[in-house]
N, C-alpha and C positions, 0 to 999 in steps of 0.2 A: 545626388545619391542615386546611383541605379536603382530597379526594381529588385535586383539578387539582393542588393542592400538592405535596400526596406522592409524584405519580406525573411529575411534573417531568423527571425525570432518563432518563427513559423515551420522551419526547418526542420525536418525529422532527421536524425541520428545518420540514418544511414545518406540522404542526401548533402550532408553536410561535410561527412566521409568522403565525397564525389567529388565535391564544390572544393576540398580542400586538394586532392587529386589534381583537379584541372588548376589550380592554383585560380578558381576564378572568385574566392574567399579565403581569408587566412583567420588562422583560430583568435587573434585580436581583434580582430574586424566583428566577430562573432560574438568574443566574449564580452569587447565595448559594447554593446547591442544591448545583449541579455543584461550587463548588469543599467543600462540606460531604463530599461523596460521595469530593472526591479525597482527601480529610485522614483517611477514613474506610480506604479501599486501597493507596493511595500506599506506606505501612511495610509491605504484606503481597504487592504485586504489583511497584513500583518502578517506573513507566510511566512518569515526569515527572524528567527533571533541574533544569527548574527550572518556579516554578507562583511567579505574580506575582500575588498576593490585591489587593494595592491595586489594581495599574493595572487587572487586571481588572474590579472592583470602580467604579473610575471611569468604564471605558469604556462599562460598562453604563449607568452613570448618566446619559452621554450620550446612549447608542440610547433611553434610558426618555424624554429630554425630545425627542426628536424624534418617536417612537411616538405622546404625548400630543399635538405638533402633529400629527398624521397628513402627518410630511416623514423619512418613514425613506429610507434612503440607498440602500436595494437589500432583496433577499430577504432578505441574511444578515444584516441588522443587527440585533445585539443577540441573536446564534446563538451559544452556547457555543462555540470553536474552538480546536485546537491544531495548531503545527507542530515537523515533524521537526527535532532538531538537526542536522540536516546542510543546513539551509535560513536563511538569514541574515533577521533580525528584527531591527528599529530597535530602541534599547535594553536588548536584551537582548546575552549572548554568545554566539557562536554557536563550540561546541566541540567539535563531533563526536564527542563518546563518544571524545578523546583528553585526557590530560595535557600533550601536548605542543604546545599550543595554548594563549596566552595570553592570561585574559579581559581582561585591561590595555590595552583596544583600543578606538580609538573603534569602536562597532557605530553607524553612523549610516546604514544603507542596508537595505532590505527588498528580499531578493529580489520577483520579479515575480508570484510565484502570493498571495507575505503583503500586498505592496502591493496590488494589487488587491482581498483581500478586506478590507484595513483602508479602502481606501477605499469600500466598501461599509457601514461602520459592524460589522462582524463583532468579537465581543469574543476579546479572544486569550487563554484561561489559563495557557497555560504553553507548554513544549518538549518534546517526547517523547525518549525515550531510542534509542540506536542503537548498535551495535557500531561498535568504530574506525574510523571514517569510511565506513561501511556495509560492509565487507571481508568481511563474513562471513556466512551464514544461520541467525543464532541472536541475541539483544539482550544481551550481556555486553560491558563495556568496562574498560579501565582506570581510570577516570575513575567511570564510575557504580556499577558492578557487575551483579549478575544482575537482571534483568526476565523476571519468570517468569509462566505461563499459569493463565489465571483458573478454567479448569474441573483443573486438577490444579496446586497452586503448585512441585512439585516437577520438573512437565516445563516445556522450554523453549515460547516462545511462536513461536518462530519470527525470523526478522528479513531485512533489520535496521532493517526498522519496527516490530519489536513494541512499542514502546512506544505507537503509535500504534493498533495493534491491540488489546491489553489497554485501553485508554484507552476504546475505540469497545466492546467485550461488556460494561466496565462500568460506562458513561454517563458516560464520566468527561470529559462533553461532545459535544457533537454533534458537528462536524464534524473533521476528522483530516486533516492535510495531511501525505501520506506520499511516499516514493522508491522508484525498482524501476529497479537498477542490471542485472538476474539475475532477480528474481523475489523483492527485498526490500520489495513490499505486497502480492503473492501469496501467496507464503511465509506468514508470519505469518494471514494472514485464513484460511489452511485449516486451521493450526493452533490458531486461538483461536475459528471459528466465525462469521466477521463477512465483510462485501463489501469487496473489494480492486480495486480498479481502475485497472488501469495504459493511461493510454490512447495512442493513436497519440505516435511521437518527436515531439516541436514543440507538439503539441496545446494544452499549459501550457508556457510558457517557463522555459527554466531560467537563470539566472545566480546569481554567479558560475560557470562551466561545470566540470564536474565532471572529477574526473581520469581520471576513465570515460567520458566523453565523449558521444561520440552511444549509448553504451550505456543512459544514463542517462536516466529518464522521472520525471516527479513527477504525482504521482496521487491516490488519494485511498483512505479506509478508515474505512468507514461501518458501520453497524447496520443499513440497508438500503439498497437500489436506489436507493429518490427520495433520500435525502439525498446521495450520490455524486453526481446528474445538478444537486442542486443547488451542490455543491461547486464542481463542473465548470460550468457557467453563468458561476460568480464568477470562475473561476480562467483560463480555457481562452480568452485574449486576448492577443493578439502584445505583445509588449514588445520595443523597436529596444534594446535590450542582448544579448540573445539574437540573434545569427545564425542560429540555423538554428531559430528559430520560423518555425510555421508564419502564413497571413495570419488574418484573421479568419474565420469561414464563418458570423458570426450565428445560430448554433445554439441551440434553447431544448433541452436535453436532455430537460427534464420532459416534454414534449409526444410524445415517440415510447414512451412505457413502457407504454403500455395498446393499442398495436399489438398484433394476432394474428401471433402468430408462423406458421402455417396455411400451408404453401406454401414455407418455405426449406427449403432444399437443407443438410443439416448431416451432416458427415464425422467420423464417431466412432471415435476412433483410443487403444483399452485400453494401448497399449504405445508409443504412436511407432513400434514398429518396432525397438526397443532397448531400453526401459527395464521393469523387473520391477518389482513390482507387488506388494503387502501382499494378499492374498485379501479380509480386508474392508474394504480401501479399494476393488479393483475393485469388489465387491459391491457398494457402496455408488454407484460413479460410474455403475456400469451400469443399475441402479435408477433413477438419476435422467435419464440419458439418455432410458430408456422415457418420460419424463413426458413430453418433445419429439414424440416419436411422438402421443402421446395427444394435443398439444395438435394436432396437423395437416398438422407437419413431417416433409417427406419424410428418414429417417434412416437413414445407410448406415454400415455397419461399412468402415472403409479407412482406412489409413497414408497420410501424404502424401508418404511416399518419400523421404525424405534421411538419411543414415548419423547416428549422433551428433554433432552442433556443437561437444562441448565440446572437442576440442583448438583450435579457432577462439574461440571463446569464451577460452578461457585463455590466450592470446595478449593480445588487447585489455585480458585482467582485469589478468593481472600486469604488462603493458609501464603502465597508466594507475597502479598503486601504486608501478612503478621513478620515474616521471614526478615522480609526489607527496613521494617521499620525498626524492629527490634534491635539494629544496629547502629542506629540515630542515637545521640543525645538529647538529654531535656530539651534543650536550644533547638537541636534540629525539631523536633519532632513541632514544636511551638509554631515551625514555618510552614508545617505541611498543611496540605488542605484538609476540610472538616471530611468530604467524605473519603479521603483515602487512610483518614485514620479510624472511621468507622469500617471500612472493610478489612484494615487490620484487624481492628476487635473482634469481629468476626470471624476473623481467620483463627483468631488465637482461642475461641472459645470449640475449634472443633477438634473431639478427641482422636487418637489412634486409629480407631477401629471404624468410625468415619472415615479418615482418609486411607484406610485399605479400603474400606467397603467401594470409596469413591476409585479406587484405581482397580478394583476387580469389574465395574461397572461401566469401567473404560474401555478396557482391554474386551466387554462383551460389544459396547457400542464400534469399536476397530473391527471386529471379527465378521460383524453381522454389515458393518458398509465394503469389506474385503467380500464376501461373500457375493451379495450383492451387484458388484461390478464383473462377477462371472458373467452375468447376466447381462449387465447394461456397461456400454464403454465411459459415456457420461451419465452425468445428473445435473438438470437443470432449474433451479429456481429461481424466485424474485432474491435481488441482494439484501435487501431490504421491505419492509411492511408498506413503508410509509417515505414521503417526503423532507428534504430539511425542513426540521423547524427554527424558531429564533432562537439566537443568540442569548447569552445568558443563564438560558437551562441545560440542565445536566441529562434530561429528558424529554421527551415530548411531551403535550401536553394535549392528546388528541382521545375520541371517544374509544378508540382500538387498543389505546397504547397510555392510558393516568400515568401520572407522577410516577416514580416508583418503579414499576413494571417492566421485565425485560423487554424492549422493543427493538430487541438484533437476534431472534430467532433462527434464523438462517445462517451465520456465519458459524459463532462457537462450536458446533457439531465438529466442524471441519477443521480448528483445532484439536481438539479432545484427538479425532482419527489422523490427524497431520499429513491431509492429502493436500494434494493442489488443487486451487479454486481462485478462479477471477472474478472480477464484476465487468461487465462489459456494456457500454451505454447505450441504452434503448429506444430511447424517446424522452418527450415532456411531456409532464402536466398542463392543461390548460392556465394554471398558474405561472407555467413556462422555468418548473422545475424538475433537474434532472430525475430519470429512473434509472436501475442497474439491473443485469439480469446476471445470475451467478450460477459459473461453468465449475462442475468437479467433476475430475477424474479420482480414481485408483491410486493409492501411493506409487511412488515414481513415476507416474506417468503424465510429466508433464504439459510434453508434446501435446497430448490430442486436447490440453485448456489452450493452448495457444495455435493449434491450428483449427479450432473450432472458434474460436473467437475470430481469428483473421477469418475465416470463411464470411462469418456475417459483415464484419469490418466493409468487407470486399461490397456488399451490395447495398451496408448502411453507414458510410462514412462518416463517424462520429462528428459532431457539432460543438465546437470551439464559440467561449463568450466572445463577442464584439466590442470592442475598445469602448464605444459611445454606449454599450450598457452598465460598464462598472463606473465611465469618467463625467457622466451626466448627472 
């Protein structure tokens, strides 16, 4: 086996685009690879509900005889890919990390972000895992079980993309079609070490629409910056099922990532204003903050000034799972898990004038971060408080962060205002667990989360687990 061979699974998107070029790889050679790699972690990490060796295996076969005419169908054809179970895929079932969903179903419809990339010839291997129907920020289900974190198997990876997260630190394909409901491709990318990108509401069309509604974004979660921007290329095109996509704007994302960042205005906020803080997780986001200054960006220590979201926030959360559930039967609901049928209850106990009160107090928290970014082009904080913890809990269990207690303070804001925000990897912990630091821009302003992130990328090459730390 050559070295090109070996190092296959290793390959970013657009190198593999090159190697398929020069005809010095073909998308079988690639996709043998990747699914050898899944067969390999799959029993030791759980990232995959389901992984479809044939079709995948054919589809390659395809993007191989179009490569050899040089008539490939787009950038990703013949690019190792996966999507979230909580996103509908022709033949396959799509069952959200629940049991009480039946796969006895015609599947004959591809959401808009898989149709798209299946029409670009992109290979599909499989489905990523996710908590009951994304409800929660950790990847455990009734349905799959625990999906655990590639640099420690015993902490959680975060969610409830982690499956798509673990999948991306450990090649388990290149591209990763995730959701961020809250901060579920955030989440997981700061705790497994990988780029998560949640972009603007509308940007990627969402259908069937979520029972989280306009909270809900689909995004992406990569091994690096360019492979994200080329996700997004494929993905980030209006589909007339989707109401409230946005139009097209013809964007090539690849093209703004080697921009100088030299000259933005970026608002670096350790706390929000509210949220406490791990010591070497600050240590670490403040570190990397310094690096923005170095590249030429004017960097200001400031809060953007708004109290905590999350009882706004937890309105929308628990009214969109009373919504969902209320549609189950006796049977079904018997299968759900215990806490997603308490935050139904929840949902269902709040009245009217509650969820106006909550959507007038929305549309102030959107006004006052639109405002805001008059001022500053970014905002930069920690993605998270705190490190993975173990496996099994639903929450941490640390002095900062009891039982209970919201400890994802930083992300939900950025649903409620539906801007774009990444996590992008920073460092470890002396425990030798990842941090994340989290980039937001302005609505529609994608570009300057992903050419600010590539900026750092460029001088801090993010840090991929090593085979002998998950197989030991």
């Amino acid at each position: 086996m050559s070295k090109i061979q070996a190092d296959v699974e290793d390959f970013s998107a657009i190198a593999l685009n090159q190697h398929y070029k020069d005809r010095t790889l073909s998308p079988v050679e690639v996709t043998k690879a990747a699914l050898s790699r899944i067969a390999i972690y799959q029993k030791l990490v759980n990232a995959f509900v389901l992984v479809d060796e044939e079709k995948a295996l054919a589809d390659a076969r395809d993007s191989e005889a179009r490569w050899f005419k040089g008539e490939p169908l787009g950038f990703v054809d013949g690019i190792p890919t996966t999507v979230k179970d909580l996103l509908l895929t022709k033949g396959w079932a799509t069952l959200r990390g629940s049991k009480a969903i039946s796969p006895d179903q015609l599947w004959n419809e591809d959401a808009p972000a898989v149709a798209h990339l299946r029409s670009q010839g992109a290979v599909f291997l499989g489905k990523t895992t996710t908590s009951e129907f994304g409800w929660k920020g950790v990847t455990d289900s009734p349905l799959t079980g625990i999906t655990r974190n590639p640099w420690n198997i015993d902490r959680t990876p975060g969610g409830s993309s982690g499956g798509a997260a673990v999948a991306a630190a450990l090649g388990l394909g290149t591209l990763h079609v995730s959701t961020d409901g809250g901060g579920s491709t955030r989440l997981p990318a700061a705790f497994t070490g990988v780029f998560g990108f949640k972009p603007t509401f509308g940007r990627v069309p969402g259908y069937p629409s979520a029972h989280t509604t306009t909270l809900f974004h689909i995004g992406a979660t990569t091994r690096t910056v360019e492979d994200a921007a080329v996700l997004l290329n494929a993905i980030a095109h209006p589909d007339p099922r989707d109401w409230y996509t946005l139009p097209e704007n013809f964007e090539d994302y690849l093209q703004y990532l080697e921009k100088s960042v030299s000259g933005l205005r970026i608002a670096y906020s350790p706390r929000l204003g509210y949220g406490d803080v791990e010591p070497e997780v600050a240590a670490l986001v403040e570190a990397a903050v310094k690096v923005f200054a170095e590249l030429g960006a004017i960097v200001e220590e400031v809060d953007p000034g708004f109290k905590n979201p999350f009882p706004i926030f937890r309105i929308f959360w628990t009214t969109g799972a009373a919504k969902l559930l209320r549609s189950f039967s006796p049977e079904q609901l018997a299968l759900v898990e215990d806490g997603l049928r308490a935050s139904a209850e929840a949902g269902d106990r709040v009245s009217l004038t509650e969820y106006q009160n909550a959507l007038d107090a929305r549309e102030f928290l959107g006004r006052k971060l639109s405002l805001f970014h008059q001022k500053y082009d970014l905002l930069l904080t920690p993605t998270l408080p705190i490190t993975a913890f173990p496996v099994g809990q639903a929450s941490p269990q640390s002095d900062l962060y009891p039982p209970g207690l919201n400890w994802t303070p930083f992300t939900y804001p950025f649903n409620l205002t539906q801007q774009p925000a990444a996590s992008v990897p920073v460092g470890f912990t002396q425990a030798g667990l990842p941090v994340g630091l989290q980039i937001i821009a302005a609505k529609y302003h994608d570009v300057l989360v992903l050419k600010a992130a590539k900026a750092y990328q460029n001088l801090h090459p993010f840090k991929l687990p090593e085979r002998s730390l998950i197989l030991t």
